[in-house]
N, C-alpha and C positions, 0 to 999 in steps of 0.2 A: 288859640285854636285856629287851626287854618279854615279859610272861608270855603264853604262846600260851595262844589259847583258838579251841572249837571254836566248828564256826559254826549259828546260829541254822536248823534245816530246818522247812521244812512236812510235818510227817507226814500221814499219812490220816487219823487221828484228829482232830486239827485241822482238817479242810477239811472242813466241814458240808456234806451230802447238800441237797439241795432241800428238801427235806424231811422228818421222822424215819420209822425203815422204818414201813410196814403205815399210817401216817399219812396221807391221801393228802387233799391241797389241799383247801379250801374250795368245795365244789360240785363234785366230782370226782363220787359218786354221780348225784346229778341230770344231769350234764352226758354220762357213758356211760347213764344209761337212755335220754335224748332220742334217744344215737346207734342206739340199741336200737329206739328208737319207729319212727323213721327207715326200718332194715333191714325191719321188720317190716309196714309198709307201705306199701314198695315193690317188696320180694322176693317171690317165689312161694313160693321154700323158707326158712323162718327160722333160717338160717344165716349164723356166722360165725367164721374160724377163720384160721390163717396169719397172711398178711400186711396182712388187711384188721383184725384184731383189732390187730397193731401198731399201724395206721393212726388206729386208734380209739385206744387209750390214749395215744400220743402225744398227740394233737388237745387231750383231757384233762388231760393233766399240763402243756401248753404245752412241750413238747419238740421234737424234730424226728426226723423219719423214715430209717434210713440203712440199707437192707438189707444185712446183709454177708453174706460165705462162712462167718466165723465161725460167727455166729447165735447168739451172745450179747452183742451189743452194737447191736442193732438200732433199738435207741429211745436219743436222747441229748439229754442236756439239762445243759449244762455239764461237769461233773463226775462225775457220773453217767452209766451204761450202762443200759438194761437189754435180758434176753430174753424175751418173752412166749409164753405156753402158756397153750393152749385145751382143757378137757374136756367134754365131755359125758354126763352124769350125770341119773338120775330125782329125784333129791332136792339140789341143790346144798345150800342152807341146813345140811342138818346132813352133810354130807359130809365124813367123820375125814378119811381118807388119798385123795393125789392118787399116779397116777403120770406120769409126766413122761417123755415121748420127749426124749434129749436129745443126740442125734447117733449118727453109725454111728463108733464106736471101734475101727478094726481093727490088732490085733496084727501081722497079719502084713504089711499093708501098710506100719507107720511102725516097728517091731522086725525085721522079716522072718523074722518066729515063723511059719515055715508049718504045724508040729506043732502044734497046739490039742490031741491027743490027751495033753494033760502033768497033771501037778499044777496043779488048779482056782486055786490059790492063784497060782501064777506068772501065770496067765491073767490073772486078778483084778487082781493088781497092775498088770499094763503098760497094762490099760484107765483104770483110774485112775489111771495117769501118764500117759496120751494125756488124759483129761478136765483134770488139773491142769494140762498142760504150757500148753492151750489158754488157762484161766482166768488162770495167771500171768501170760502176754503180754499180759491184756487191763486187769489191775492195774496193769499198768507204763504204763497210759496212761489209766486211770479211777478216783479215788480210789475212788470205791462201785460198784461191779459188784451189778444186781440181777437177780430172774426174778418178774417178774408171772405170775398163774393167771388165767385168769379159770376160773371152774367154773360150767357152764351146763344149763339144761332144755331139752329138745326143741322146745319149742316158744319157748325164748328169755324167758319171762315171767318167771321165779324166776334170777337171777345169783346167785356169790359172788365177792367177789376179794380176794388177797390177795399179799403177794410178800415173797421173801425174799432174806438176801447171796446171793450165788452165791459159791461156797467152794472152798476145796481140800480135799480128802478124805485125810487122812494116812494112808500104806499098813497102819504097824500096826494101824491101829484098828480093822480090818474083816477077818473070814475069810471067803472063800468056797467053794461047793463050789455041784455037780452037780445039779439036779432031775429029775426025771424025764423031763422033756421034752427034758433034755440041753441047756438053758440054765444057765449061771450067775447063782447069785444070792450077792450081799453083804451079810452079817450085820454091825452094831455089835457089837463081842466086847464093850463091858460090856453094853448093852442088852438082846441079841440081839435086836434091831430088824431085820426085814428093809429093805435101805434101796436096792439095784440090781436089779436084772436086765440080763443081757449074752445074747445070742443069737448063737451062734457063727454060723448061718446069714445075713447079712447085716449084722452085729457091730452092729444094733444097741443101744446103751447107754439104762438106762431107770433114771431114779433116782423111788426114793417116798417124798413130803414130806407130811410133818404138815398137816392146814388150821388157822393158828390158831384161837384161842377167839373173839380179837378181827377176824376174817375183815371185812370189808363186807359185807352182807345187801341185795340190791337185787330190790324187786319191781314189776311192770311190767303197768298192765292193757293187752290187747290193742288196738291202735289200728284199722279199719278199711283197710282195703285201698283202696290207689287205683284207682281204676280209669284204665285205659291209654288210653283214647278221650279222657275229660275231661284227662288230662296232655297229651296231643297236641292237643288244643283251646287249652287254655291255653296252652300254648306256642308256638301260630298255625301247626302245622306244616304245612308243603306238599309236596308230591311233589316240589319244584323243589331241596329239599334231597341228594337221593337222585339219585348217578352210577351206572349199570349199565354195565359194557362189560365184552368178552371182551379174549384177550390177543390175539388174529389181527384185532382190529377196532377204527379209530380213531373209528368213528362208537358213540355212546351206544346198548342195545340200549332198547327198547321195554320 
């Protein structure tokens, strides 16, 4: 009888990322400051955040745009996931620690913990097993699950960016307890690194990550503002473009 042997898998280890974390492709900097240049003069307010910041990193990493409900897996690019997060900060460049909104975790909705009034630590726990349960499901179908920052200046000039795995948080490792404000916060027990905050008023979940050392550093001198008459110029616009009508009237209003 021939000798069984096991069979040959693809682990995750094995299935190379796009490419290595915090590494980001050949003209990635240049190519999000342009997108920067862009916002900045055509927007009134130099803002950008949500889904338009997806929009942008994807474009960047040559990936594709996939909003989910999740909302950690929104940018994909073969094998790869990622979630992106936007801050805003007076100083990006040297900015240590980010915090990260990263979903409403509620106990009592997926446990039907109505009593929040318990031991911090039972609390604690079932949030980060509502953050992990989410993250596993999203393993079983993305060898690399990541979460891009971007960290920004008010006025958009000064960026940093940086992104890490997106992880499961093992329940021992972390005790938590009560603040003042009657928030929960999660401590690393060897660290004591503060590393969550949890708000039982609208549950939601907020984890705080390190900015690496090796972050991207991107600075941006301010472009000129368009002006709105010469884009409508160039663009040959006509009135003829523009339908007016009420809902009681089939005829065009004046």
């Amino acid at each position: 009888m021939a000798e069984h042997k096991s069979p040959r898998l693809r682990t995750v280890e094995k299935i190379k990322p796009p490419y290595p974390l915090n590494q980001f492709p050949a003209g990635f900097g240049v190519n999000l400051g342009k997108e920067i240049v862009y916002v900045l003069a055509t927007k009134n307010t130099p803002e950008i955040a949500g889904p338009e910041w997806e929009h942008i990193f994807a474009n960047c990493v040559g990936a594709v745009w996939k909003p989910s409900n999740v909302g950690l897996d929104d940018i994909v690019l073969g094998n790869c996931a990622w979630s992106a997060k936007s801050i805003k900060t007076s100083k990006p460049h040297t900015q240590k620690m980010v915090r990260l909104i990263s979903g409403r975790n509620s106990p009592s909705y997926s446990y039907d913990q109505k009593n929040l009034d318990v031991d911090p630590q039972i609390i604690g726990d079932l949030v980060l097993e509502i953050w992990n349960s989410r993250v596993d499901s999203l393993r079983a179908k993305f060898s690399h699950l990541r979460t891009v920052v971007l960290i920004k200046s008010k006025d958009l000039t000064e960026l940093a960016v940086f992104e890490f795995e997106t992880v499961l948080y093992p329940l021992d490792q972390f005790v938590w307890q009560e603040n003042e404000e009657g928030n929960l916060e999660g401590f690393h027990k060897a660290t004591k690194i503060h590393r969550f905050t949890w708000q039982p008023h609208g549950s939601q979940f907020t984890i705080i990550e390190p900015v690496p050392d090796d972050c991207l550093l991107i600075k941006i001198n301010k472009p000129p503002r368009l002006d709105k008459g010469e884009v409508l110029k160039t663009l040959g616009y006509e009135d003829s473009w523009i339908t007016v009508t009420r809902r009681n009237q089939t005829k065009p209003t004046l």
